[in-house]
C-alpha positions in Angstrom: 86.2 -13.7 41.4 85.5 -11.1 43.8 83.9 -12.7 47.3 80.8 -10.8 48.7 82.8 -9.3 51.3 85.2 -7.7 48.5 81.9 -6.3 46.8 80.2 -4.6 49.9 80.1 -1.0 48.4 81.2 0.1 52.3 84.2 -1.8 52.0 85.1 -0.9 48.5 84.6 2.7 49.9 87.0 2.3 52.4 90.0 0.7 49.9 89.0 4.0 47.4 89.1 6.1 50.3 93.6 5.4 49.7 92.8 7.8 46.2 93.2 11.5 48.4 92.5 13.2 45.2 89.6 12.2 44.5 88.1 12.3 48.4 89.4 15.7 48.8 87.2 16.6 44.8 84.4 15.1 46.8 84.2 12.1 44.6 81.8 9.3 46.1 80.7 5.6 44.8 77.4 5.1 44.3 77.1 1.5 42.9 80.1 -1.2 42.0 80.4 -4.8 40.7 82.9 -5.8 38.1 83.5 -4.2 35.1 80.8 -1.3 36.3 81.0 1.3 38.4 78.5 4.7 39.0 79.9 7.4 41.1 79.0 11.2 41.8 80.4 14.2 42.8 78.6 17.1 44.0 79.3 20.3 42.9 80.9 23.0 45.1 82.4 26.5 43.9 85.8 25.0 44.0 84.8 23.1 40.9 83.6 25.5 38.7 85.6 27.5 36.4 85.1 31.7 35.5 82.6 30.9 33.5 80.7 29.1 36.6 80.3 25.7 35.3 82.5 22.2 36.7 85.7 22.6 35.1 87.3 19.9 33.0 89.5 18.7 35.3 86.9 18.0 38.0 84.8 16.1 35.1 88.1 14.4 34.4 89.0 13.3 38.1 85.5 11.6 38.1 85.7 9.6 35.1 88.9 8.4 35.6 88.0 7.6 39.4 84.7 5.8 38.2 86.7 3.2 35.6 89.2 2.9 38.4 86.3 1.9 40.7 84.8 -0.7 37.4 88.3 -1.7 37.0 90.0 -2.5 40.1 87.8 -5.0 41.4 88.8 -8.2 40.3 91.9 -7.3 38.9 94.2 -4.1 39.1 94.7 -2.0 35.9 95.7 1.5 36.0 94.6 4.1 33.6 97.2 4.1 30.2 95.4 6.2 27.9 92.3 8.5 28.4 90.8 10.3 25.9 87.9 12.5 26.7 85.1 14.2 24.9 83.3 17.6 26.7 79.9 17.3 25.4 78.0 20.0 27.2 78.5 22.5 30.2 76.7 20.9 33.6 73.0 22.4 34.4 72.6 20.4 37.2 73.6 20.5 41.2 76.1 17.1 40.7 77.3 14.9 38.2 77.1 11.2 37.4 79.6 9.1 35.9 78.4 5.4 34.8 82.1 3.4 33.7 81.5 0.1 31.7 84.0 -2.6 30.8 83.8 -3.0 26.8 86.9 -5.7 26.9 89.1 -6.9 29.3 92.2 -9.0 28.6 95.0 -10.5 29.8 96.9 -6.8 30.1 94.8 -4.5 29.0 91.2 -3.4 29.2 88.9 -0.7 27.3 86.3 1.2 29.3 83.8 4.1 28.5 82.6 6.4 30.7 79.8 8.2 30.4 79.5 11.3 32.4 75.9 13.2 33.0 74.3 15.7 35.2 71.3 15.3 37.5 69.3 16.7 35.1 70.5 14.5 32.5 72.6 16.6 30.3 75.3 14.5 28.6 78.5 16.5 29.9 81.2 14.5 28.7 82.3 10.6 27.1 85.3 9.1 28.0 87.2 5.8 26.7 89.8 4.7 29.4 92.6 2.1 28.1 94.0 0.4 31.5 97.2 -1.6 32.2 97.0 -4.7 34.3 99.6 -4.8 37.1 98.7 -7.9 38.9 
């Protein structure tokens, strides 16, 4: 179990700070404790696509960031499968992703992510299967 230094949000900021993809997408962490995770990422014009709304891949990067977050504080597990459902386009100014653990085992683990806009549009739904490697 984590120790309350492990779970000050600064300090887990710093660690997920190492993931340059997701800093350079803008991707920050809101909230963090095991198994959950709620990060955000504000939207710029590099995220939209032609038809001016976040493009998949920048909804992607922020759910699979988000379960990493949920994921990777006790234990480490990396994403093995991903499977991801775009609901509706994004209204809003920034999207929210909330990552829950549904079961973690000795290897493996099963997370959704749910993925909104400030508005509260659902965008997208995302299950994450993840590996443990420690």
């Amino acid at each position: 179990m984590p120790n309350a230094e492990e779970l000050n949000i600064e300090n887990l900021k710093k660690k997920f700070s190492a993931d340059r993809f997701a800093a350079l997408a803008g991707v920050e962490i809101l909230e963090a404790e095991p198994g959950r995770a709620v990060c955000q990422i504000i939207l710029k014009p590099e995220h939209m696509n032609a038809n001016n709304v976040p493009m998949g891949g920048a909804i992607f990067t922020l759910a699979d960031f988000c379960f990493a977050v949920a994921s990777n504080i006790e234990r480490i597990f990396v994403s093995q499968h991903c499977s991801i459902t775009f609901l509706s386009p994004a209204k809003g100014s920034k999207l929210i992703a909330e990552s829950r653990c549904i079961k973690a085992g000795r290897s493996t683990c099963l997370y959704s992510v749910d993925v909104t806009d400030d508005l509260g549009t659902h965008v997208a739904y995302a299950t994450v299967n993840g590996f443990a490697v420690n």
